[in-house]
C-alpha positions in Angstrom: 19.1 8.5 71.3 16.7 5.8 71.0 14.4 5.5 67.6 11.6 4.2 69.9 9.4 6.9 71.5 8.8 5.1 74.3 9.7 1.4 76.1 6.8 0.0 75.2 7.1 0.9 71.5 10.4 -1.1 71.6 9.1 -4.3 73.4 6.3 -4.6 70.5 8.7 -3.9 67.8 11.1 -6.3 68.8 8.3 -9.0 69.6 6.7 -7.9 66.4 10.7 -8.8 64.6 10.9 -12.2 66.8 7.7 -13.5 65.6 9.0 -12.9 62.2 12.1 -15.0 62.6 10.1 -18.2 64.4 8.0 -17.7 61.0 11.1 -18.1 59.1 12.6 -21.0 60.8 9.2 -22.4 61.0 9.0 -22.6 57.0 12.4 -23.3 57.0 11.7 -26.8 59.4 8.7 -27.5 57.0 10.7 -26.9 54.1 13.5 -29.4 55.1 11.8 -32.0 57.2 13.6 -30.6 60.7 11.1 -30.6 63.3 13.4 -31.9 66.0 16.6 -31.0 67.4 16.2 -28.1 65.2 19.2 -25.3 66.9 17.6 -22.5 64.6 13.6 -23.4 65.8 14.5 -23.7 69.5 16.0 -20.2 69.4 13.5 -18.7 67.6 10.7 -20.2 70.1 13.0 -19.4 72.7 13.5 -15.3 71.6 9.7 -15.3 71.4 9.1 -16.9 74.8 11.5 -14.1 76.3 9.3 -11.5 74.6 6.3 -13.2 75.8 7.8 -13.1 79.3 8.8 -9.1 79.0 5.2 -8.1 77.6 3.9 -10.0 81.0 6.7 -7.7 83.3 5.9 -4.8 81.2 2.0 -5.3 82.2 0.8 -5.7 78.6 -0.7 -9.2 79.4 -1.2 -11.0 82.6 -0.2 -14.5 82.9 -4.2 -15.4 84.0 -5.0 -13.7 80.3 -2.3 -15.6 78.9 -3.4 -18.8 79.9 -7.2 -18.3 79.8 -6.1 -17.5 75.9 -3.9 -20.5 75.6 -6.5 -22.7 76.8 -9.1 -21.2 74.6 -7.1 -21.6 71.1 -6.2 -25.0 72.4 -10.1 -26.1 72.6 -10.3 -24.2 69.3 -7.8 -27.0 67.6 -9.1 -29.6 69.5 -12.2 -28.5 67.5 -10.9 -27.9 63.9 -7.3 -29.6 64.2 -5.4 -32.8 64.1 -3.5 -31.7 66.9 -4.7 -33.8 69.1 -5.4 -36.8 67.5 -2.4 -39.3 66.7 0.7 -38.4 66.0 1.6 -38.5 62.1 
């Protein structure tokens, strides 16, 4: 029998335990200077994406709301980041 009382409750629990790993191997990349061709990162992003993806088949999110958010945060750090400014 399942721990998870319902399907739902299992997709945000495992998106909630993804997340935490791509914060791992994020600090990890900082940490050590591995930003690219990084085999741990590109998982992690990759495991998150794929939870992403379920929450939009599982009708948590729409993929209109999902982009109308991504567009909005990315105005956000065009605002208050260097983002989008030269690479450095």
């Amino acid at each position: 029998m399942s721990e998870f009382k319902s399907k739902r409750q299992e997709l945000m629990t495992i998106t909630m335990e993804e997340c935490g790993e791509l914060i791992q191997a994020c600090s990890k990349a900082i940490r050590c200077g591995t930003y690219e061709k990084n085999d741990n990162l590109i998982q992690e992003l990759c495991d998150v994406k794929c939870m992403i993806d379920l929450m939009i088949e599982n009708k948590i999110i729409t993929t209109m709301e999902l982009t109308n958010g991504s567009n909005l945060k990315k105005l956000k750090l065009m605002k208050w980041s260097n983002l989008f400014g030269a690479v450095k």
